[in-house]
MIMAR-118251 format. One record per residue (C-alpha): x, y, z. Coordinates in steps of 0.001 Angstrom, whole numbers, plus 500000, padded with zeros to 6 digits. Example, Ala and Ser with C-alpha at 12.3 -4.5 7.8 and 13.67 -1.06 7.14 Angstrom:
! MIMAR-118251
+--------+--------+--------+
:      u :      v :      w :
+--------+--------+--------+
: 512300 : 495500 : 507800 :
: 513670 : 498940 : 507140 :
+--------+--------+--------+
***
This chain:
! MIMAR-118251
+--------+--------+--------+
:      u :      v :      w :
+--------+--------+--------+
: 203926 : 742874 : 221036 :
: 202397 : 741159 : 217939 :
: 203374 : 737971 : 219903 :
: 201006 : 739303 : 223079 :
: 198519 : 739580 : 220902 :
: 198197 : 736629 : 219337 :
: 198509 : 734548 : 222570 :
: 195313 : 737073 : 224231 :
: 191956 : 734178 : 224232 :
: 188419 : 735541 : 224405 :
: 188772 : 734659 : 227870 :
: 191457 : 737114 : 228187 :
: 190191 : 739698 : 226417 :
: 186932 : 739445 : 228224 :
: 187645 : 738871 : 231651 :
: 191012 : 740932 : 231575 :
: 191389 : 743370 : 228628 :
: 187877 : 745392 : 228667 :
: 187616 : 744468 : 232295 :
: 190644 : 746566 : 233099 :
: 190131 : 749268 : 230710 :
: 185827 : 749685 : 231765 :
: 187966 : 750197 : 235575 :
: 190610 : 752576 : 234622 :
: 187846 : 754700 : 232413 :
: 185601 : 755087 : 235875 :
: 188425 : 755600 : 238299 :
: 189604 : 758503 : 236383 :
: 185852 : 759421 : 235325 :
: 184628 : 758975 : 238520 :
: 187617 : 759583 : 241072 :
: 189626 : 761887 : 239131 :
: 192811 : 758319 : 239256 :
: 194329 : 758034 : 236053 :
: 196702 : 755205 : 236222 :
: 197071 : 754963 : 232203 :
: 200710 : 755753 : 230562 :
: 200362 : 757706 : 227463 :
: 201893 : 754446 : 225141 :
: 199113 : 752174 : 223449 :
: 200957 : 749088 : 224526 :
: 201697 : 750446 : 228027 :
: 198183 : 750989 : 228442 :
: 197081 : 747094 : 227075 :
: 199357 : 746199 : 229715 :
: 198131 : 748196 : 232356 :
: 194310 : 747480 : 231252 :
: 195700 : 743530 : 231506 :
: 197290 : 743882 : 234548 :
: 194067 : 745785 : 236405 :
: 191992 : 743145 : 234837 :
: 193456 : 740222 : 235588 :
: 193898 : 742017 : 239354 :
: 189811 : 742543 : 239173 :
: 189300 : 738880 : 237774 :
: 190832 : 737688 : 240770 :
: 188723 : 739591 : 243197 :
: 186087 : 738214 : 241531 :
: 187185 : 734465 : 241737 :
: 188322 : 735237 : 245103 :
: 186357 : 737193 : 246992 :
: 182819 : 738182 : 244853 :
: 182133 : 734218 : 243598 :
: 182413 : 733141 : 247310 :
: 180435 : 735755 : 248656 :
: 177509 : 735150 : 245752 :
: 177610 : 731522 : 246535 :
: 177430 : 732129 : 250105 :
: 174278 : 734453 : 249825 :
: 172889 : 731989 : 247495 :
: 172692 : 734277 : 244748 :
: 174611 : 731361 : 242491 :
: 174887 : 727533 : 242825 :
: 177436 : 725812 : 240749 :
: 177593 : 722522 : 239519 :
: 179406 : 719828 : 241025 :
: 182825 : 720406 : 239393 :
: 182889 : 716693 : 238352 :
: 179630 : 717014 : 236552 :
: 181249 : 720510 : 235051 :
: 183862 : 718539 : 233649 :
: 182347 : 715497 : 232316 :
: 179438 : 717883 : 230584 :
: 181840 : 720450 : 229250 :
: 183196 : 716911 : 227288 :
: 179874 : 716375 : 225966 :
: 178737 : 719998 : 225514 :
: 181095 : 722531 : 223840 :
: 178488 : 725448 : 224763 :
: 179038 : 725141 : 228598 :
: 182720 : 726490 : 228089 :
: 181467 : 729408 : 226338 :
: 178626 : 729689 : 229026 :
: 181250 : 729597 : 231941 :
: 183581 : 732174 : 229754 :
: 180215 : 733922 : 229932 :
: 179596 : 733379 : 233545 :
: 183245 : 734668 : 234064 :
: 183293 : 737638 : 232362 :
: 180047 : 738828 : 234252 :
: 181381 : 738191 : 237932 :
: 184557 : 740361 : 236609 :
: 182054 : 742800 : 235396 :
: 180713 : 742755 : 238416 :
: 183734 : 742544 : 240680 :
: 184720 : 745844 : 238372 :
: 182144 : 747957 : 240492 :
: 182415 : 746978 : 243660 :
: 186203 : 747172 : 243341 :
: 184820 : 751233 : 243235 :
: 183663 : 751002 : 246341 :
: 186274 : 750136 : 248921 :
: 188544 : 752714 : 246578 :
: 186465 : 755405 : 246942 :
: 186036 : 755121 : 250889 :
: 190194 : 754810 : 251343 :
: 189959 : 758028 : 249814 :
: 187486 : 759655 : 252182 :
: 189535 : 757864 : 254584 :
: 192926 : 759345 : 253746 :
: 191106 : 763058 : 253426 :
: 190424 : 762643 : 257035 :
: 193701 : 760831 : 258151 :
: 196648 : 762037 : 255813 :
: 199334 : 760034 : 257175 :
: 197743 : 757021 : 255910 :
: 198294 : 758441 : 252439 :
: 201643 : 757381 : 253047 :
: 201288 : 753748 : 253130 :
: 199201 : 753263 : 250239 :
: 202077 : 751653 : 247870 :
: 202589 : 749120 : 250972 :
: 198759 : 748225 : 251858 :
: 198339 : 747658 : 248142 :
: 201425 : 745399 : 247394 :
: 200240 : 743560 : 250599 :
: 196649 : 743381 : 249428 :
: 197944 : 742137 : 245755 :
: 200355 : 739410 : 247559 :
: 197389 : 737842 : 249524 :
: 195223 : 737989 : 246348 :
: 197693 : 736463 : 243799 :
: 198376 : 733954 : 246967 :
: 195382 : 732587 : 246898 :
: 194864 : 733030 : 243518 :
: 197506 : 730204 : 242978 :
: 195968 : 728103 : 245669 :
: 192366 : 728119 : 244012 :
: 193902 : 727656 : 240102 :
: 196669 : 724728 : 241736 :
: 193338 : 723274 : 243200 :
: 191533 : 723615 : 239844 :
: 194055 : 721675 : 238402 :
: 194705 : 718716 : 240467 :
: 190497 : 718614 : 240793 :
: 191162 : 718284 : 236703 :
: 193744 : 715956 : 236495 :
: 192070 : 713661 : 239432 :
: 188716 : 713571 : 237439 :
: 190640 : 712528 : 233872 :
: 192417 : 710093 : 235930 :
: 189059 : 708620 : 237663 :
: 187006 : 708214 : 234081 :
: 189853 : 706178 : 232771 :
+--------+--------+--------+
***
């Protein structure tokens, strides 16, 4: 555990850690859904584990969305690289940046919940296939998930590469 720890950036303890535990708070504030165990370390796992599911939402599905309604424009990623060199502050900034889509991505994540359960009130059988739609739902987000981070990287290596 003391290993876990230690190995847990900012970055993860912003955009996963208090991400994940702000969402399981309000899901059992607001919904009466509490997910926690009653361990401390099960429940760092399971606030990392919701976190990390709502930081991926957010890269995923809210960052796309804000660029397409022009609510953010991002740099060239080039440019982000070659200026995060130069600057040390624009890693913190994007850390920054991160953490707020998550933030973000943690309330709207509300949403959809709360209308599956108005949903299954009306249409109990559904109720039934909740454990499936979710594990399908987390396989196409952790899918492309790896897509968009294997993309990151080879964007990454290809610029170090070109500015040889």
């Amino acid at each position: 555990m003391e290993k876990f720890i230690d190995r847990l950036s900012s970055y993860n303890v912003l955009n996963n850690m208090l991400p994940g535990a702000v969402f399981c708070y309000l899901l059992n504030a607001l919904m009466s859904i509490n997910i926690l165990q009653d361990g401390i370390v099960e429940k760092l796992f399971i606030y990392y584990f919701v976190g990390m599911i709502i930081s991926r939402i957010g890269s995923i599905i809210v960052e796309p969305l804000c660029k397409n309604i022009k609510l953010v424009e991002f740099a060239p990623y080039k440019e982000f690289i070659k200026a995060s060199l130069k600057d040390d502050k624009i890693s913190i900034l994007s850390e920054t940046n991160n953490t707020y889509r998550t933030i973000l991505s943690v309330f709207l994540v509300l949403l959809p919940i709360k209308l599956y359960l108005l949903i299954i009130s009306k249409f109990t059988w559904l109720a039934n296939y909740t454990a499936v739609i979710v594990i399908i739902l987390l396989v196409i987000l952790f899918g492309y998930s790896y897509r968009k981070q294997t993309d990151y990287v080879r964007k990454r290596v290809k610029s170090v590469n070109e500015s040889e």
